[in-house]
N, C-alpha and C positions, 0 to 999 in steps of 0.2 A: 337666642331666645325666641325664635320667630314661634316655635310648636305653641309657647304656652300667650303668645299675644292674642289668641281666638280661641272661642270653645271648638271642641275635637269636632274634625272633620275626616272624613273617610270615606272607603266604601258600603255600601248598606249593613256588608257582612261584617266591617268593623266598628260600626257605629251598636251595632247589635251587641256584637262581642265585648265591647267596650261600656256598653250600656249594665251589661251580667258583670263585668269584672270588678266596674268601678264605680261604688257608693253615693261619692260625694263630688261630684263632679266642681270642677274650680278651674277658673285662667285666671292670669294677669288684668285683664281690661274689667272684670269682673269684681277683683280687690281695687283698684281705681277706684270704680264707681259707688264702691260701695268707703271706700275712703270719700270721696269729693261728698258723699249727700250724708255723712254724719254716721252711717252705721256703725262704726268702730268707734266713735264717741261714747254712743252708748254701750257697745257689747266689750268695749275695751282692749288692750294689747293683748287678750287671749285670743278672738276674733280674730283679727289680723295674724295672728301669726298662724292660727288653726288653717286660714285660707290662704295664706302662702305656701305652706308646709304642702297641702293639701293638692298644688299645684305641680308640685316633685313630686309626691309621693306616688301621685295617680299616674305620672308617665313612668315611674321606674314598674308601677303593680302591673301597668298593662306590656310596655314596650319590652323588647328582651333585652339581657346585658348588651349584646352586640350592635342594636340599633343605637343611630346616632342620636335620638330624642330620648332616649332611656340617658348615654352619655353625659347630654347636656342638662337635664335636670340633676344629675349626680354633680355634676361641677358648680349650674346655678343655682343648687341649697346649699354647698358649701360653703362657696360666695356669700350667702344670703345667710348663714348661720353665724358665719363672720362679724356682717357690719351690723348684725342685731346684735350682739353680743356689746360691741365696741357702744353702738347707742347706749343699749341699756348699762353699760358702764359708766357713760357720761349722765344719763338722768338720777341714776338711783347714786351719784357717788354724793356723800356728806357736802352740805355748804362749809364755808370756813367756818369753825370753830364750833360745828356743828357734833355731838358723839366726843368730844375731847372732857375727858375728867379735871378738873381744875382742883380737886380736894388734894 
């Protein structure tokens, strides 16, 4: 995970090229912080996911298939598409006797 624990770093020429390629620039330390000081309270579980996603998506748009930071963002939104799913399974699932027809 190490690429996406900082925003991108490079050389002039990639930070240039990276700057044309890629919109919405996002890391890790960046969804932290904006978790710890309440932003996702108010912009909700679309925010947080918009900037995670956002996080892979930007190294697959710039890196090539063969670089290893293209790679590991392919594996870490996998990952990551996983244990969102599994939460949001456990939040949105019915309390007891919640949705059951009794008629």
């Amino acid at each position: 995970a190490w690429p996406f624990m900082q925003p991108f770093a490079g050389t002039e020429e990639e930070i240039k090229r990276n700057a044309a390629i890629v919109k919405r620039p996002m890391d890790l330390p960046t969804c932290m912080e904006r978790m710890q000081n309440g932003t996702y309270v108010r912009g909700g579980r679309k925010d947080f996911l918009r900037d995670v996603r956002s996080v892979f998506y930007n190294a697959m748009l710039f890196f090539g298939r063969e670089d290893q930071r293209y790679i590991m963002a392919c594996e870490l939104s996998d990952m990551f598409e996983e244990e969102w799913a599994a939460v949001m399974s456990l939040i949105e699932r019915p309390k007891d006797g919640e949705g059951m027809d009794i008629d």
